[in-house]
C-alpha positions as CSV (number, residue, x, y, z in Angstrom):
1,X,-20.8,-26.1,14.9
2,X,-23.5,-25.3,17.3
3,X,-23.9,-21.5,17.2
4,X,-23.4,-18.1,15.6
5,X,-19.8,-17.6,17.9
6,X,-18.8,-21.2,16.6
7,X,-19.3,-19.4,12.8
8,X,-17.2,-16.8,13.9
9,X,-14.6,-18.5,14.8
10,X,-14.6,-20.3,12.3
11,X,-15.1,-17.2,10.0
12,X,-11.6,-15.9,11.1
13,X,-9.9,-18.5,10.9
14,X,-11.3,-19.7,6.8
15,X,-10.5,-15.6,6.3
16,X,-7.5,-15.4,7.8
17,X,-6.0,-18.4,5.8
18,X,-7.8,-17.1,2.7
19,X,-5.8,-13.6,3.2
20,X,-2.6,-15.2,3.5
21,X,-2.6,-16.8,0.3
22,X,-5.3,-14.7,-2.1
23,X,-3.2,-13.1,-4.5
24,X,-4.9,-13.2,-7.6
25,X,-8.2,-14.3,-6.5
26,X,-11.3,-12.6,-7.8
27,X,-13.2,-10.7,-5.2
28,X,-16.7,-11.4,-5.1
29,X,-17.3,-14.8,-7.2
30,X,-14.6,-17.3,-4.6
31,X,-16.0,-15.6,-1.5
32,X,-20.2,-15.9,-2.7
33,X,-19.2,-19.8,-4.2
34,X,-17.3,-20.6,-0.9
35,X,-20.5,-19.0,1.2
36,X,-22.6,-20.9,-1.3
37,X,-21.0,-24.5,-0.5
38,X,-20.3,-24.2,3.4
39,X,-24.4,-22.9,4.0
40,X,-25.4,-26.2,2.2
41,X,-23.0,-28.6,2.9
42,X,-20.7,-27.6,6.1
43,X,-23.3,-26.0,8.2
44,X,-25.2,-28.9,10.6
45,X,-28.3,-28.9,10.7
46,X,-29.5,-27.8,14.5
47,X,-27.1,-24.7,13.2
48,X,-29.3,-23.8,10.4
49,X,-32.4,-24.9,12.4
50,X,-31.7,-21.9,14.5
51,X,-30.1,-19.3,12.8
52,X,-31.1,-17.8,9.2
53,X,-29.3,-17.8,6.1
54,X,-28.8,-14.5,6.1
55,X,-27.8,-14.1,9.6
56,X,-25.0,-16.6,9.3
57,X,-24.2,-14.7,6.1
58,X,-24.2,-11.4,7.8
59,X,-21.7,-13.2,10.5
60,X,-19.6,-14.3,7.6
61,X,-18.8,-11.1,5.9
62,X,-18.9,-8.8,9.1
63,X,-16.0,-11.1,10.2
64,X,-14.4,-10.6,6.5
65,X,-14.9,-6.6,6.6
66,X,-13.4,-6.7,10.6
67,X,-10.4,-7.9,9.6
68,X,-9.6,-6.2,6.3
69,X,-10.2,-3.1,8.3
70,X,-7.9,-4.6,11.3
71,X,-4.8,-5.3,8.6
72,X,-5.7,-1.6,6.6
73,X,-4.9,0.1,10.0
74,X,-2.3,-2.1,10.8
75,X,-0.7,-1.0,7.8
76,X,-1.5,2.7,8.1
77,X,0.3,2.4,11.5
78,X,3.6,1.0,10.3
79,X,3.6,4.1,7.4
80,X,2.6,6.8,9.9
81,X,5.5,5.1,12.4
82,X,7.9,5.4,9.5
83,X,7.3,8.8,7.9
84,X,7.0,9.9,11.2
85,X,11.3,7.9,11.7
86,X,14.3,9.4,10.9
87,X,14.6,7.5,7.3
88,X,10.6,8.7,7.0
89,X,11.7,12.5,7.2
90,X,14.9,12.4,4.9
91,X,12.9,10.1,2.3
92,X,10.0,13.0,2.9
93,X,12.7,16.0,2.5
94,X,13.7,14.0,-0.6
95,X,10.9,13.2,-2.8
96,X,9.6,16.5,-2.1
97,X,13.3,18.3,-3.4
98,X,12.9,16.0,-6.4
99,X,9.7,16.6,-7.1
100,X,10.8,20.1,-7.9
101,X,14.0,19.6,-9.7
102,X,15.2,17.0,-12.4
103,X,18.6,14.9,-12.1
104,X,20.8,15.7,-15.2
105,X,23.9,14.1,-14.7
106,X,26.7,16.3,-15.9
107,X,30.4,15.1,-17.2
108,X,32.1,15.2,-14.4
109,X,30.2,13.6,-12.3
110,X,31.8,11.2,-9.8
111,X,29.5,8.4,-10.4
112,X,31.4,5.5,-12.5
113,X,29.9,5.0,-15.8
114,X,29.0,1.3,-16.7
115,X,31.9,0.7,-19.1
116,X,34.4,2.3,-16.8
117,X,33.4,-0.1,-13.6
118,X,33.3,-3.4,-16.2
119,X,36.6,-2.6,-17.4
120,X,37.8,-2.3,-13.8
121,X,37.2,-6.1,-13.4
């Protein structure tokens, strides 16, 4: 690694691979340990020669906070796309109807009870 667009890259591509399999990480304490062992251990030295803690640091995390906000408005795009689809609307016109009223089924409804479709089999 010889400068800050080396840690970049790098920075994508530890964050990326982090993102994929997270899920149940804690926030703040794997993320400051994991900064904590690459600036003393990973990081040459002619890197940290000429850059600063901190600015490497500040590399690190804006590369973090790029693309959380990159996959948020991914995201945001697929849901407007969707509510803005066919199945979107009618799901829309639906929650919204349901919101108001309550399902009671009655009697006669049409819909099989349980016992009726097991004794069917």
């Amino acid at each position: 690694m010889q400068d800050i667009q080396d840690l970049r890259v790098a920075s994508i591509v530890f964050w990326s691979a982090l993102f994929a399999i997270q899920r149940g990480i804690p926030d703040t304490s794997v993320a400051h340990s994991l900064w904590s062992t690459i600036w003393r251990s990973k990081l040459p030295k002619a890197f940290k020669d000429n850059h600063s803690e901190d600015d490497a640091k500040s590399t690190w995390q804006f590369e973090e906070t790029t693309l959380l906000r990159d996959f948020e408005n991914k995201f945001i795009g697929w849901k407007d796309e969707w509510v803005d689809s066919r199945a979107g609307r009618a799901y829309t016109e639906w929650a919204t109807h349901k919101k108001y009223t309550s399902f009671v089924p009655c009697s006669n409804s049409r819909v099989p009870k349980a016992q009726d479709a097991a004794a069917r089999v």
